[in-house]
N, CA, C and O atoms as CSV, one atom per row, in Angstrom:
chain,resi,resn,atom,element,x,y,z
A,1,UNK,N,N,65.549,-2.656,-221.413
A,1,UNK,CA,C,65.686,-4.043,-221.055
A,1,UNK,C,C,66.130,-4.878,-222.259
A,1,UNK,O,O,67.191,-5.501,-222.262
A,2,UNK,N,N,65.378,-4.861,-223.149
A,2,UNK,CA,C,65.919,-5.267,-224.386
A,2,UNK,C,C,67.572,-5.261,-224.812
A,2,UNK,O,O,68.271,-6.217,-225.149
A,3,UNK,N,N,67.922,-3.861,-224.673
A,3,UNK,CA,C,69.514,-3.967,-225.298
A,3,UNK,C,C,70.248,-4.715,-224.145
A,3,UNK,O,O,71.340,-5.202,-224.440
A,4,UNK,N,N,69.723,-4.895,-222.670
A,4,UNK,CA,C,70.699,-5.735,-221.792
A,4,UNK,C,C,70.385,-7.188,-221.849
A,4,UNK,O,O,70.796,-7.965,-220.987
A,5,UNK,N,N,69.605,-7.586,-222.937
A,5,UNK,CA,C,69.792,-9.267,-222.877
A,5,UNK,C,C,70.908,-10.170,-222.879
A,5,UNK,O,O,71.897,-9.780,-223.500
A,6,UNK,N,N,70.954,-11.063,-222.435
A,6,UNK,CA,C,72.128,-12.040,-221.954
A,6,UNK,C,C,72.507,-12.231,-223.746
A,6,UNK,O,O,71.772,-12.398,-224.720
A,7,UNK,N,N,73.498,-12.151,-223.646
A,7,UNK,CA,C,74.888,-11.856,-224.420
A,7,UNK,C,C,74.136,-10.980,-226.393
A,7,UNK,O,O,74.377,-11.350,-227.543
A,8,UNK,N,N,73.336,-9.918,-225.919
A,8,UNK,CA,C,72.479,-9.386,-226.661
A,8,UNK,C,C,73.538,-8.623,-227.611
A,8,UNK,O,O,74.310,-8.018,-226.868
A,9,UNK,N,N,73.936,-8.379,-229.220
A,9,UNK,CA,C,74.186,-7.504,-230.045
A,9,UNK,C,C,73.596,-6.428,-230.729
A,9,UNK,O,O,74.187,-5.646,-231.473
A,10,UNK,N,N,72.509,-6.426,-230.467
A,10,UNK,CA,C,71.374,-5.597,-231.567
A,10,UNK,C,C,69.968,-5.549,-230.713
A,10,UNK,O,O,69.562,-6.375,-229.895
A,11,UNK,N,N,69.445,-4.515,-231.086
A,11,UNK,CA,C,68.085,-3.871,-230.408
A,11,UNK,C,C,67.323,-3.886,-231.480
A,11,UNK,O,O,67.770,-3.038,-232.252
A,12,UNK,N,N,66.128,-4.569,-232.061
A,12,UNK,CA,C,65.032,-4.897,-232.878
A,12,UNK,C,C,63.549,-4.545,-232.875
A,12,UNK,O,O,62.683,-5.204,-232.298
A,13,UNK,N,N,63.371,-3.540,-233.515
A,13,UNK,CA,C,61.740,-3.126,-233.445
A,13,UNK,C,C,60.892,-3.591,-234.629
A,13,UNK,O,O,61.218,-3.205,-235.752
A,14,UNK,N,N,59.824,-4.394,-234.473
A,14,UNK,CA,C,59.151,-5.662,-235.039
A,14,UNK,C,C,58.157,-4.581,-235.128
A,14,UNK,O,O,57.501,-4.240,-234.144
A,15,UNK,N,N,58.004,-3.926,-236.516
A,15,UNK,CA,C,56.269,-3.465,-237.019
A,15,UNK,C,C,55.211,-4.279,-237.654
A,15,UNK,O,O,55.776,-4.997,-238.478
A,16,UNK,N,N,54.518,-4.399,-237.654
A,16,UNK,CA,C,53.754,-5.228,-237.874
A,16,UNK,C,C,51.965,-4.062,-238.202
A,16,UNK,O,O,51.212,-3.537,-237.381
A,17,UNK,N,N,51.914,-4.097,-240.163
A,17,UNK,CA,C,50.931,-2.772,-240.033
A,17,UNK,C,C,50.076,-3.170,-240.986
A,17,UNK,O,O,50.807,-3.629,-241.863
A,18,UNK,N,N,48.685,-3.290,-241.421
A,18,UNK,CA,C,48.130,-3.903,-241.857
A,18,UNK,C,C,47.557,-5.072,-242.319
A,18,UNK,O,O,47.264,-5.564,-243.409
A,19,UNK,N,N,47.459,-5.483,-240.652
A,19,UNK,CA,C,46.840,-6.852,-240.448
A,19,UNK,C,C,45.464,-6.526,-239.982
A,19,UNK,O,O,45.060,-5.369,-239.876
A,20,UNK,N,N,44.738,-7.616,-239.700
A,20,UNK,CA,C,42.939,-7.398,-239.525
A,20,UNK,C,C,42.222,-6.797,-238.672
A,20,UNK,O,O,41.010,-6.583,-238.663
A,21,UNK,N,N,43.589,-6.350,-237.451
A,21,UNK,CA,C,42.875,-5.915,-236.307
A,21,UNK,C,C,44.378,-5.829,-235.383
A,21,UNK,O,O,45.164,-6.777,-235.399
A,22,UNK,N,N,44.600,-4.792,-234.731
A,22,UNK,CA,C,45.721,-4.405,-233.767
A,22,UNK,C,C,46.731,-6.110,-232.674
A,22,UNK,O,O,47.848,-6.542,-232.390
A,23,UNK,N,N,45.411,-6.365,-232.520
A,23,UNK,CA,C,45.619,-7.833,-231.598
A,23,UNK,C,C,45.940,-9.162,-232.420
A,23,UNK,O,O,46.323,-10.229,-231.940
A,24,UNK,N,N,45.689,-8.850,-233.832
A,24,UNK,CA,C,46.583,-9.990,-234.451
A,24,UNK,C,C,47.866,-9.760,-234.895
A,24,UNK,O,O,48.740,-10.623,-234.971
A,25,UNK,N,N,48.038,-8.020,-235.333
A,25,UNK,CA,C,49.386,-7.470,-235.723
A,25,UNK,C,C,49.984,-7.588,-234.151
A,25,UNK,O,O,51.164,-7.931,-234.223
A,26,UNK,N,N,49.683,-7.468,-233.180
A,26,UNK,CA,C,50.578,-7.766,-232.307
A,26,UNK,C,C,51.128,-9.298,-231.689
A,26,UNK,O,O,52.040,-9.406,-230.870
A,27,UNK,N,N,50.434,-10.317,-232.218
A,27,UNK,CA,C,50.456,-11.779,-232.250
A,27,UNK,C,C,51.790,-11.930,-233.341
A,27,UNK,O,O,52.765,-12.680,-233.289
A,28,UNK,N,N,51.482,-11.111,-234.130
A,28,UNK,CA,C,52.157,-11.371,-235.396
A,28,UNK,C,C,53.564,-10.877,-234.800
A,28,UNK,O,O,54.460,-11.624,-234.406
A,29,UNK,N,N,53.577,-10.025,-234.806
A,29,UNK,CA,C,54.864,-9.134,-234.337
A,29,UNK,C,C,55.671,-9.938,-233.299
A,29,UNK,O,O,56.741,-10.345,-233.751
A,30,UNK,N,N,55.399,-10.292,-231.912
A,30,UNK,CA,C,55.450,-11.354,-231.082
A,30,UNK,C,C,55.881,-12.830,-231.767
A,30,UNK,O,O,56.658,-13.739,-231.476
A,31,UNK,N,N,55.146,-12.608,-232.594
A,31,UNK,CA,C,56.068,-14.307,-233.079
A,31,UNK,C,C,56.773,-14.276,-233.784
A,31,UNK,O,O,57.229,-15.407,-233.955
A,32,UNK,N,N,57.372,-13.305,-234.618
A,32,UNK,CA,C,58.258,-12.524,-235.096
A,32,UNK,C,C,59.764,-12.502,-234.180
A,32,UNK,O,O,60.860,-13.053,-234.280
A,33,UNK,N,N,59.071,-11.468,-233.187
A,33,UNK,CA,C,60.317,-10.761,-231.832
A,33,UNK,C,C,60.646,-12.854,-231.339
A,33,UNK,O,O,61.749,-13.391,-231.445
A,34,UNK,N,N,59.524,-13.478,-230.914
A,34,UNK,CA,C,60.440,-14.903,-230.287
A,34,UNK,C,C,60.981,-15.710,-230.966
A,34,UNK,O,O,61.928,-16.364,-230.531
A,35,UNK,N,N,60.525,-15.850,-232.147
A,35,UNK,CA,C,61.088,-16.388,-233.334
A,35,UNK,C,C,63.042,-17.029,-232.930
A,35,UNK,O,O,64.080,-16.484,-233.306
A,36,UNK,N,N,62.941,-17.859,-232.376
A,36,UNK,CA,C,65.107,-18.460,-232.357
A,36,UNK,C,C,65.530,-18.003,-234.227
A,36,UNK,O,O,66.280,-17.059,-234.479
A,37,UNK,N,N,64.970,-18.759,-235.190
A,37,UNK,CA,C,65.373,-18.678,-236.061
A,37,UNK,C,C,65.711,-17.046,-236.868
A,37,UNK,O,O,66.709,-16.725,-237.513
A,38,UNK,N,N,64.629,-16.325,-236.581
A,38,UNK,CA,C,64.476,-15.045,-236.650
A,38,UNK,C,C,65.716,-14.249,-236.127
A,38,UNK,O,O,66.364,-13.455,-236.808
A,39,UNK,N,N,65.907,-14.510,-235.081
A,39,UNK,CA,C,66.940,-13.945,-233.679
A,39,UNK,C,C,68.019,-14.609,-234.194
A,39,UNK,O,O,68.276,-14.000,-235.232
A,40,UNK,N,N,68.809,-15.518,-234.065
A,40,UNK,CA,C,69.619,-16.283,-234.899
A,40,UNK,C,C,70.150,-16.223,-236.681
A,40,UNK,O,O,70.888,-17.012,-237.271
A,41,UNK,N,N,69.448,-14.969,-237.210
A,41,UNK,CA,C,68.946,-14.830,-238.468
A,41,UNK,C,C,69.817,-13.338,-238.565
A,41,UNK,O,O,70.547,-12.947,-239.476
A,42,UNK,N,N,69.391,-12.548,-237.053
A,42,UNK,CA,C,69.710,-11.279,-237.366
A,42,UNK,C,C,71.334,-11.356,-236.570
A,42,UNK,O,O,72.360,-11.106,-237.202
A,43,UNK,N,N,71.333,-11.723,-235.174
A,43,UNK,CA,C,72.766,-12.302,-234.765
A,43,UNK,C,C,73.807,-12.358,-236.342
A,43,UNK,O,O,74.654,-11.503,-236.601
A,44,UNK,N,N,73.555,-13.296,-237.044
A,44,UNK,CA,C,74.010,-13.189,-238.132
A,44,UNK,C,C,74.290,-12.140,-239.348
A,44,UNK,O,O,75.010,-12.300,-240.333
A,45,UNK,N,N,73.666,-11.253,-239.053
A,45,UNK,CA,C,73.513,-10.245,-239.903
A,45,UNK,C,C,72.980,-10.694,-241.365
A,45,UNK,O,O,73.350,-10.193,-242.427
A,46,UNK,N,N,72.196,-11.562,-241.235
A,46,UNK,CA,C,70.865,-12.081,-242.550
A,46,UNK,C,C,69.687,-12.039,-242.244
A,46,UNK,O,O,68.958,-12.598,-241.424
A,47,UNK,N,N,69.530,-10.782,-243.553
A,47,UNK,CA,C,68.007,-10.521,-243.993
A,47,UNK,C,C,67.619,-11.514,-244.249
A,47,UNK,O,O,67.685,-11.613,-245.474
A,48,UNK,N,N,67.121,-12.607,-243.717
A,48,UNK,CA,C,66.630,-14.074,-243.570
A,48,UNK,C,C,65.066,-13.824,-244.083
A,48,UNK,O,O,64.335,-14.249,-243.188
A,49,UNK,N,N,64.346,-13.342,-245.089
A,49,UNK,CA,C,63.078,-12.977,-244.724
A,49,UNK,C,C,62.175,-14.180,-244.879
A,49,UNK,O,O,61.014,-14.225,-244.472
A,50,UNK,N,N,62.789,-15.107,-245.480
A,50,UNK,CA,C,62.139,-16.991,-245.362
A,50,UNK,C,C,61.785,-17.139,-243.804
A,50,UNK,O,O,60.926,-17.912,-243.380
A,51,UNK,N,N,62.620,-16.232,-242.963
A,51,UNK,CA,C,62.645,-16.976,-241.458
A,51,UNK,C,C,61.436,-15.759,-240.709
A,51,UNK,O,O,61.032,-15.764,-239.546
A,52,UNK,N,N,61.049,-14.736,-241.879
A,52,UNK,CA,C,59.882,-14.019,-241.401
A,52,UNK,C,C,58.941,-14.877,-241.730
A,52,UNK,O,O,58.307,-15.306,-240.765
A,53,UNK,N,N,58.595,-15.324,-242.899
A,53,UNK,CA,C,57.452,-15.439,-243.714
A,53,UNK,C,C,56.516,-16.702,-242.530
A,53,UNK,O,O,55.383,-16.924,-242.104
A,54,UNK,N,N,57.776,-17.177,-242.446
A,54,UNK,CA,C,57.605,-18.294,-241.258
A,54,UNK,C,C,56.672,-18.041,-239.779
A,54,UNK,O,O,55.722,-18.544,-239.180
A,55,UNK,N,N,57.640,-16.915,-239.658
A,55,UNK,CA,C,57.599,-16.550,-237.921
A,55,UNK,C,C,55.841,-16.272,-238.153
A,55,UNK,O,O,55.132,-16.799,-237.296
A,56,UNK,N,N,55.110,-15.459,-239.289
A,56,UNK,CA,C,53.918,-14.876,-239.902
A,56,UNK,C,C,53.500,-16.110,-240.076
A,56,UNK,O,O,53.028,-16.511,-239.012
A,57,UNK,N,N,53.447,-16.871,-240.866
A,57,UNK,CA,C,52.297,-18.023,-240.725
A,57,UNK,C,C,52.674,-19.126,-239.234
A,57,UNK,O,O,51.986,-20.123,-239.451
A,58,UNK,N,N,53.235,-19.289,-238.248
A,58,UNK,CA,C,53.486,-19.737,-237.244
A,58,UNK,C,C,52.281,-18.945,-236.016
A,58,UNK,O,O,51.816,-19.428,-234.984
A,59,UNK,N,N,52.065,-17.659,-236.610
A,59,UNK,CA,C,51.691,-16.712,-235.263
A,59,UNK,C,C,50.039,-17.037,-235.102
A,59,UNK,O,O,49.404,-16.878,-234.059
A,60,UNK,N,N,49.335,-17.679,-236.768
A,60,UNK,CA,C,48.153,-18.569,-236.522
A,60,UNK,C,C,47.120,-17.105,-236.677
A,60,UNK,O,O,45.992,-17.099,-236.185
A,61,UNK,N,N,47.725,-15.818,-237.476
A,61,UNK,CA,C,46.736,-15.290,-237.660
A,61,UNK,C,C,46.418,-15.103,-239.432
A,61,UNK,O,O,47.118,-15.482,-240.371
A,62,UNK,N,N,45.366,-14.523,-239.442
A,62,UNK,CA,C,45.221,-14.046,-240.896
A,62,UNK,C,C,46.427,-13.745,-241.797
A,62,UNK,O,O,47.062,-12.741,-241.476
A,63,UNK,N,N,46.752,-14.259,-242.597
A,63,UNK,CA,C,47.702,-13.645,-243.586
A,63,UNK,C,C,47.810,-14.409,-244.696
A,63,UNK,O,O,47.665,-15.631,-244.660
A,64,UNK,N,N,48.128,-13.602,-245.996
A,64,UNK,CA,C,48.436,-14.158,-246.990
A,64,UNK,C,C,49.521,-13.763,-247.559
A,64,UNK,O,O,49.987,-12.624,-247.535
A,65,UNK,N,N,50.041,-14.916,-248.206
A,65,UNK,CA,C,51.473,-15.100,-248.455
A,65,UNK,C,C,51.701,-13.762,-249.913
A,65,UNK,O,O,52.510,-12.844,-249.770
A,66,UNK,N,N,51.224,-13.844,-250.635
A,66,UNK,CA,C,50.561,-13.129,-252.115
A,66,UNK,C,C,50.134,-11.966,-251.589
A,66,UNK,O,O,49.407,-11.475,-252.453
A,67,UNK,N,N,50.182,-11.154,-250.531
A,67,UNK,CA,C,49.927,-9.924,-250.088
A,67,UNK,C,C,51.315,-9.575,-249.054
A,67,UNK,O,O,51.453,-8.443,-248.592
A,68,UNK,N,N,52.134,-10.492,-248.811
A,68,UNK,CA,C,52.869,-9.812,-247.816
A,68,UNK,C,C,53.966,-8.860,-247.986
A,68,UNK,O,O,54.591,-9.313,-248.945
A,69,UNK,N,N,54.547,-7.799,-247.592
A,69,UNK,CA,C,55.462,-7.266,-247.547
A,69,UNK,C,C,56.595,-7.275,-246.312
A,69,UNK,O,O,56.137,-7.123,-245.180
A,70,UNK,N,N,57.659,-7.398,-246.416
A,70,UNK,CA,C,58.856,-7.141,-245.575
A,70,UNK,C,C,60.124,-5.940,-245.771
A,70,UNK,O,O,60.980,-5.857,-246.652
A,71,UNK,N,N,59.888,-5.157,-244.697
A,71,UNK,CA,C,61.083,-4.668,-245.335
A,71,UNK,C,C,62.158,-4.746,-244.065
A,71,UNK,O,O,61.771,-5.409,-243.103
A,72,UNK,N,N,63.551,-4.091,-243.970
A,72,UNK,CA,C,64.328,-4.142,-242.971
A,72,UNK,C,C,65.403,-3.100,-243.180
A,72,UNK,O,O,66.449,-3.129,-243.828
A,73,UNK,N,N,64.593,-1.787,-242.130
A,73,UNK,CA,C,65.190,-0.116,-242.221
A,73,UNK,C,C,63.755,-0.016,-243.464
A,73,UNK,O,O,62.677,-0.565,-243.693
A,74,UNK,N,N,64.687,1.133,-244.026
A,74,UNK,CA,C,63.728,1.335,-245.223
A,74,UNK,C,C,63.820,0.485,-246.346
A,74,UNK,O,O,63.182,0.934,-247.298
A,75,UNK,N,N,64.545,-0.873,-246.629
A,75,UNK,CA,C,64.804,-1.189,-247.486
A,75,UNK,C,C,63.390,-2.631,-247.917
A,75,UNK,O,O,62.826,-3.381,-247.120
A,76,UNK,N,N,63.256,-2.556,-249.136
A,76,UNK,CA,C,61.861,-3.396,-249.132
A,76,UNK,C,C,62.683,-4.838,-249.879
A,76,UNK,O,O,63.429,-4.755,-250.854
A,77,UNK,N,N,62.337,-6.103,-249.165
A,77,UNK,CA,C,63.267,-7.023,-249.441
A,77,UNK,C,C,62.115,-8.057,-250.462
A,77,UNK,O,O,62.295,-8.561,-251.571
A,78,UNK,N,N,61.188,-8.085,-249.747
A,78,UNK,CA,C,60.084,-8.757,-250.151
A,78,UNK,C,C,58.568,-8.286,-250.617
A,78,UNK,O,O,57.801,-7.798,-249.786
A,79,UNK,N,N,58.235,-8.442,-251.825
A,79,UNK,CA,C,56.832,-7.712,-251.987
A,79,UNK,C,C,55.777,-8.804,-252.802
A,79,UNK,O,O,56.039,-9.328,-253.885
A,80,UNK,N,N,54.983,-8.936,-252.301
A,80,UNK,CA,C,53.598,-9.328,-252.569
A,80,UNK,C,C,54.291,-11.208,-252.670
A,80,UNK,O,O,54.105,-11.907,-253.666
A,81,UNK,N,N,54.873,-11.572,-251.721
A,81,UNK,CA,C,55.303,-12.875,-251.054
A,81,UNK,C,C,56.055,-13.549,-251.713
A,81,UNK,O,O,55.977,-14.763,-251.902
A,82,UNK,N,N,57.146,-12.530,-252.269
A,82,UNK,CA,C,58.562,-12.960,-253.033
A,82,UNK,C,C,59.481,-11.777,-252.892
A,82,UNK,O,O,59.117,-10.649,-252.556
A,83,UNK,N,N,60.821,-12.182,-253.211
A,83,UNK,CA,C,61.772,-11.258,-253.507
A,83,UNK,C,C,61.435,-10.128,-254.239
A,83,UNK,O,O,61.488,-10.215,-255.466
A,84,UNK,N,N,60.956,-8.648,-253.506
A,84,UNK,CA,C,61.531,-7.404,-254.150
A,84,UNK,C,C,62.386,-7.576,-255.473
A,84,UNK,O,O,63.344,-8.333,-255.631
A,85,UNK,N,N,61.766,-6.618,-256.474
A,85,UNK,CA,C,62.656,-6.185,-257.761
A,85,UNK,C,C,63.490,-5.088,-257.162
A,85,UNK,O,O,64.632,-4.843,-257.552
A,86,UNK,N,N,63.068,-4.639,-256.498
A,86,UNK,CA,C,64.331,-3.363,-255.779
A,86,UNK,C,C,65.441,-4.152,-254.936
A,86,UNK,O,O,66.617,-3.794,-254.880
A,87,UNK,N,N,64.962,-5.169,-254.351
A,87,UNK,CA,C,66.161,-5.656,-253.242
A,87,UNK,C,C,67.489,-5.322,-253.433
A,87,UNK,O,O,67.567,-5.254,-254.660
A,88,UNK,N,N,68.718,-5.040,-252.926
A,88,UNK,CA,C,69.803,-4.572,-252.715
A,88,UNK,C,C,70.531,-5.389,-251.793
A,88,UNK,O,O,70.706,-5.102,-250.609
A,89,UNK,N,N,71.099,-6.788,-252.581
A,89,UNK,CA,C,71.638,-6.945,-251.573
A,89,UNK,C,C,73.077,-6.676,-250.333
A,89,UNK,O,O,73.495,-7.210,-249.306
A,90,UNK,N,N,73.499,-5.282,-251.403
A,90,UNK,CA,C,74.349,-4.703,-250.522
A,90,UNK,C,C,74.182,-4.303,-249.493
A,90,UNK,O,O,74.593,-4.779,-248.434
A,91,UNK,N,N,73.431,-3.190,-249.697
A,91,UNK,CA,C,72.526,-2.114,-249.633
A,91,UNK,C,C,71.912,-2.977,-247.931
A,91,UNK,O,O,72.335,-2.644,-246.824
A,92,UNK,N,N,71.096,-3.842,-248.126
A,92,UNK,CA,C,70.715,-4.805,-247.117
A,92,UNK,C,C,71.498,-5.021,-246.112
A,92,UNK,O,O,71.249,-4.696,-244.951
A,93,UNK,N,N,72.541,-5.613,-246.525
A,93,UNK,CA,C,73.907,-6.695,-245.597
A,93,UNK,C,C,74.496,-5.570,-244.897
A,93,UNK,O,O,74.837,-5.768,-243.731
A,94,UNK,N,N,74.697,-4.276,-245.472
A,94,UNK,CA,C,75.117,-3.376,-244.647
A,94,UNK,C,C,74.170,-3.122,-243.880
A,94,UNK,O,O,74.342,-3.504,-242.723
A,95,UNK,N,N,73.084,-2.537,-244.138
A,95,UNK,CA,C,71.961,-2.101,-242.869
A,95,UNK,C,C,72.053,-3.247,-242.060
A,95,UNK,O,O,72.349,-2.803,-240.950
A,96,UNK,N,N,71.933,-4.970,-241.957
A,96,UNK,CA,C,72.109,-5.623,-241.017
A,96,UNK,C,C,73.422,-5.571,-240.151
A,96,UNK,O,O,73.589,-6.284,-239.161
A,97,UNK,N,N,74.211,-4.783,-240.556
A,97,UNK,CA,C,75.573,-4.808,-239.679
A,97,UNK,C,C,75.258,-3.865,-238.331
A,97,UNK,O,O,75.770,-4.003,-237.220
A,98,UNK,N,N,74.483,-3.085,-238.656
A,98,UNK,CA,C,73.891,-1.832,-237.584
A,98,UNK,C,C,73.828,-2.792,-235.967
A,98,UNK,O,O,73.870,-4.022,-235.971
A,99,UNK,N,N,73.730,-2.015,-234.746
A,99,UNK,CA,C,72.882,-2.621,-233.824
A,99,UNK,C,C,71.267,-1.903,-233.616
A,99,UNK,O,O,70.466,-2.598,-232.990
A,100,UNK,N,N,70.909,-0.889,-233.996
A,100,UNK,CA,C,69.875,-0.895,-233.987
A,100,UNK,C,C,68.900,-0.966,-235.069
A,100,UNK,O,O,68.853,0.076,-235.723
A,101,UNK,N,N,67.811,-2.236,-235.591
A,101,UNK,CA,C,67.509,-2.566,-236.424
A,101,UNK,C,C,65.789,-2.374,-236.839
A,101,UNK,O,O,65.554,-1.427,-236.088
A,102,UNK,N,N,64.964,-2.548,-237.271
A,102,UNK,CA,C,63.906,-1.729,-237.792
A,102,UNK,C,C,63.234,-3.346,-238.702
A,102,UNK,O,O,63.635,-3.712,-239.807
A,103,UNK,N,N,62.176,-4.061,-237.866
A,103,UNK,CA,C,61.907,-5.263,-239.444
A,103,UNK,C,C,60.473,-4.782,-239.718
A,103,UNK,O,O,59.911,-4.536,-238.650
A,104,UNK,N,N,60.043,-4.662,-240.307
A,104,UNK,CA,C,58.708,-4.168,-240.914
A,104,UNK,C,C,58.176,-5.086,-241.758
A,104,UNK,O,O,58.729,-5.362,-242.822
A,105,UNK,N,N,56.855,-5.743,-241.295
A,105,UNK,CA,C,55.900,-7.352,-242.161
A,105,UNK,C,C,54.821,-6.163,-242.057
A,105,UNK,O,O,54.666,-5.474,-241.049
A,106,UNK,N,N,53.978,-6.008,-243.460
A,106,UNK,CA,C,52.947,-5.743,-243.698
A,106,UNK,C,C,51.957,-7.053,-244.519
A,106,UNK,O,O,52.097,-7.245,-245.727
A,107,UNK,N,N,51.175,-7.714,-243.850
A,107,UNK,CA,C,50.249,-8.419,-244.225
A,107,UNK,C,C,49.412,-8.210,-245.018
A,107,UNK,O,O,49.071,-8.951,-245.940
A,108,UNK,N,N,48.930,-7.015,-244.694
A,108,UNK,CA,C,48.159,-6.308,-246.606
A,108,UNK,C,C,46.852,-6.773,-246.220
A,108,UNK,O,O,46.005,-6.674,-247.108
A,109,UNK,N,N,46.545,-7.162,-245.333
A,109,UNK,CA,C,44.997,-7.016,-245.115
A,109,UNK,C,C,44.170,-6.855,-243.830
A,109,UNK,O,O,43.705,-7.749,-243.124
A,110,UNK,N,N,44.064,-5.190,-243.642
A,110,UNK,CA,C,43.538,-4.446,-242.657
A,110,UNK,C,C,44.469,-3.154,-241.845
A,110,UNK,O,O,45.589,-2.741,-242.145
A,111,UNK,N,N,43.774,-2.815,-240.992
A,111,UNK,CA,C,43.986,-1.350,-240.604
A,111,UNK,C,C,45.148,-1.354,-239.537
A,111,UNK,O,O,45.844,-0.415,-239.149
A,112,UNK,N,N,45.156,-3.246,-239.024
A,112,UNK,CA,C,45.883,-3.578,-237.502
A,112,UNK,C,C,46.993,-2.833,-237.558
A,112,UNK,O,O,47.491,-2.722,-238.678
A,113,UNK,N,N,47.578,-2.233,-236.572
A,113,UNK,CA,C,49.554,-2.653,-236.014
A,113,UNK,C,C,49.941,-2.524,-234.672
A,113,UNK,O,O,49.184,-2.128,-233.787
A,114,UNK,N,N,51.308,-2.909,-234.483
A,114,UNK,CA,C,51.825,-3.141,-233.257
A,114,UNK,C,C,53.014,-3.663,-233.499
A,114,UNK,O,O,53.273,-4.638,-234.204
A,115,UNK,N,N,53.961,-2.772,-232.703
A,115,UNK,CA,C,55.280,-2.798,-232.474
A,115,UNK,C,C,55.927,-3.656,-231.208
A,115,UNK,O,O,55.758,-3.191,-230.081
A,116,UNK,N,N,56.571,-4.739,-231.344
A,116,UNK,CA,C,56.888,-5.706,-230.295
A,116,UNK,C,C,58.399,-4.774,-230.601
A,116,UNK,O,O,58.655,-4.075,-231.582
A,117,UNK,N,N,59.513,-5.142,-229.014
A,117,UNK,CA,C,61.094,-4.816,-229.096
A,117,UNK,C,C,61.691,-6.411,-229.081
A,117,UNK,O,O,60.913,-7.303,-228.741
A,118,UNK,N,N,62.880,-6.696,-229.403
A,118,UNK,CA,C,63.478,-7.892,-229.044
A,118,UNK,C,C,65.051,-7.493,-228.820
A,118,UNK,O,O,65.644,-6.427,-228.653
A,119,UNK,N,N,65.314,-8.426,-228.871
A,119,UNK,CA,C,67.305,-8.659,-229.712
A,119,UNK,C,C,67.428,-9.925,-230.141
A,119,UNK,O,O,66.594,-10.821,-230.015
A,120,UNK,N,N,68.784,-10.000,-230.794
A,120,UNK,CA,C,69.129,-11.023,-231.097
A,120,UNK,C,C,69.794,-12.041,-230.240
A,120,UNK,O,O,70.142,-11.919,-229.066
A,121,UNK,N,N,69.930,-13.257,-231.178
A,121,UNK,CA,C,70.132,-14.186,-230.181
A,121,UNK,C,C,71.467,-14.964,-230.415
A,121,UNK,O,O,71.528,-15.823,-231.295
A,122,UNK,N,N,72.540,-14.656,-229.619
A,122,UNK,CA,C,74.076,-15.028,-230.469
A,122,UNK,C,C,74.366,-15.982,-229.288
A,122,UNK,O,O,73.735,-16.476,-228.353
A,123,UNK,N,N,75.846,-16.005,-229.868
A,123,UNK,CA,C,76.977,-17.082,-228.864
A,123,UNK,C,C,76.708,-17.077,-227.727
A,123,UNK,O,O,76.307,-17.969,-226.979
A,124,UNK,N,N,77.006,-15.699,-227.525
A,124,UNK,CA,C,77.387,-14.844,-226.223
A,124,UNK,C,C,76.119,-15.384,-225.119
A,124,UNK,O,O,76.487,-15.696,-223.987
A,125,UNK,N,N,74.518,-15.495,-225.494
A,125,UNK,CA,C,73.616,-16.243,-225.067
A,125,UNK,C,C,73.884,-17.516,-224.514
A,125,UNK,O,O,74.085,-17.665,-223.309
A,126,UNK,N,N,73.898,-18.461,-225.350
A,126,UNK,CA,C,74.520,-20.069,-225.283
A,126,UNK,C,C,75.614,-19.875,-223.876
A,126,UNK,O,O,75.312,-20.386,-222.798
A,127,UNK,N,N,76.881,-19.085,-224.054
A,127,UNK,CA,C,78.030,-19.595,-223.420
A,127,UNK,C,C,77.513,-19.031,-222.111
A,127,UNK,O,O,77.907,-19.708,-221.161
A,128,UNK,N,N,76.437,-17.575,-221.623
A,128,UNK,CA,C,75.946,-17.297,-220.698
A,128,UNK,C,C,75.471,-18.337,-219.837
A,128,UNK,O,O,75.905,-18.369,-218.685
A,129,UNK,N,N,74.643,-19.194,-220.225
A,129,UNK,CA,C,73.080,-19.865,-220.123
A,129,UNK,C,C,74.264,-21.263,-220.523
A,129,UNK,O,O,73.433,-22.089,-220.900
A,130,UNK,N,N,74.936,-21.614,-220.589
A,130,UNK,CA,C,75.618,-23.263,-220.327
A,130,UNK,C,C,76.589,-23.045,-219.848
A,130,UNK,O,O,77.401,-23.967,-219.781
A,131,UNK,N,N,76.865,-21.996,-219.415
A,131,UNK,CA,C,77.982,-21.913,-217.757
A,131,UNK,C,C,77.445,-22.120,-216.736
A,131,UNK,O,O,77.881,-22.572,-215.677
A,132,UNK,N,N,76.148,-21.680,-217.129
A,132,UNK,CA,C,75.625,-20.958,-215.751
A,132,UNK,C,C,75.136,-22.375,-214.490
A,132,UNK,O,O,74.739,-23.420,-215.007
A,133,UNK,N,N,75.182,-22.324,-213.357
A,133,UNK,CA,C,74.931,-23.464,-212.667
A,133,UNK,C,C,74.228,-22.651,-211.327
A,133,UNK,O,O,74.409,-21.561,-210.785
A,134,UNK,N,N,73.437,-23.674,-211.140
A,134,UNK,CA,C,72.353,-22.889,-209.860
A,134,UNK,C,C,72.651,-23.887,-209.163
A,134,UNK,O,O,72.195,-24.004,-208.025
């Protein structure tokens, strides 16, 4: 269902693994996957991870900024609630060109996780959804 979203480019699996308890990593993850800016972020093909850090304190659970990690694929963009010394931003911009994509937020405090699916959210959406007339 996911890859057939209205004018959908990319298929997105939102991990979400060491938060306080399964039911907040999945809050977390969830506000992550609905996130416009997030979706709009990857449409673009930008490792936006400002527009994670966000989606994570928006979701209203436990987290600290000074513990968080992000990565996107295997690549680690953000560690302990700043820019990665490894970051790549080649390395990155290419893995966002993919359609199937991988974002991984570790909160760093507890055993929680949970995997939400999404896609992104492009043109192709908009021109669907403001044609459309009922």
């Amino acid at each position: 269902m996911v890859r057939d979203g209205e004018g959908a480019t990319k298929q997105v699996s939102i991990h979400v693994e060491g938060a306080t308890s399964d039911q907040s990593a999945f809050r977390i993850a969830k506000s992550i996957a609905d996130s416009p800016l997030v979706k709009t972020a990857i449409a673009g093909e930008d490792a936006n991870w400002g527009r994670v850090v966000m989606a994570v304190g928006k979701a209203g659970e436990p987290a600290d900024r000074d513990k968080l990690a992000i990565r996107f694929g295997d690549l680690l963009v953000a560690k302990d609630g700043e820019r990665a010394a490894v970051y790549d931003e080649a390395a990155t911009s290419a893995y966002m060109k993919g359609e199937d994509l991988e974002l991984t937020v570790s909160p760093g405090l507890g055993e929680g996780k949970a995997s939400v699916y999404t896609c992104d959210l492009t043109h192709g959406y908009i021109t669907i959804n403001g044609d459309y007339r009922s």
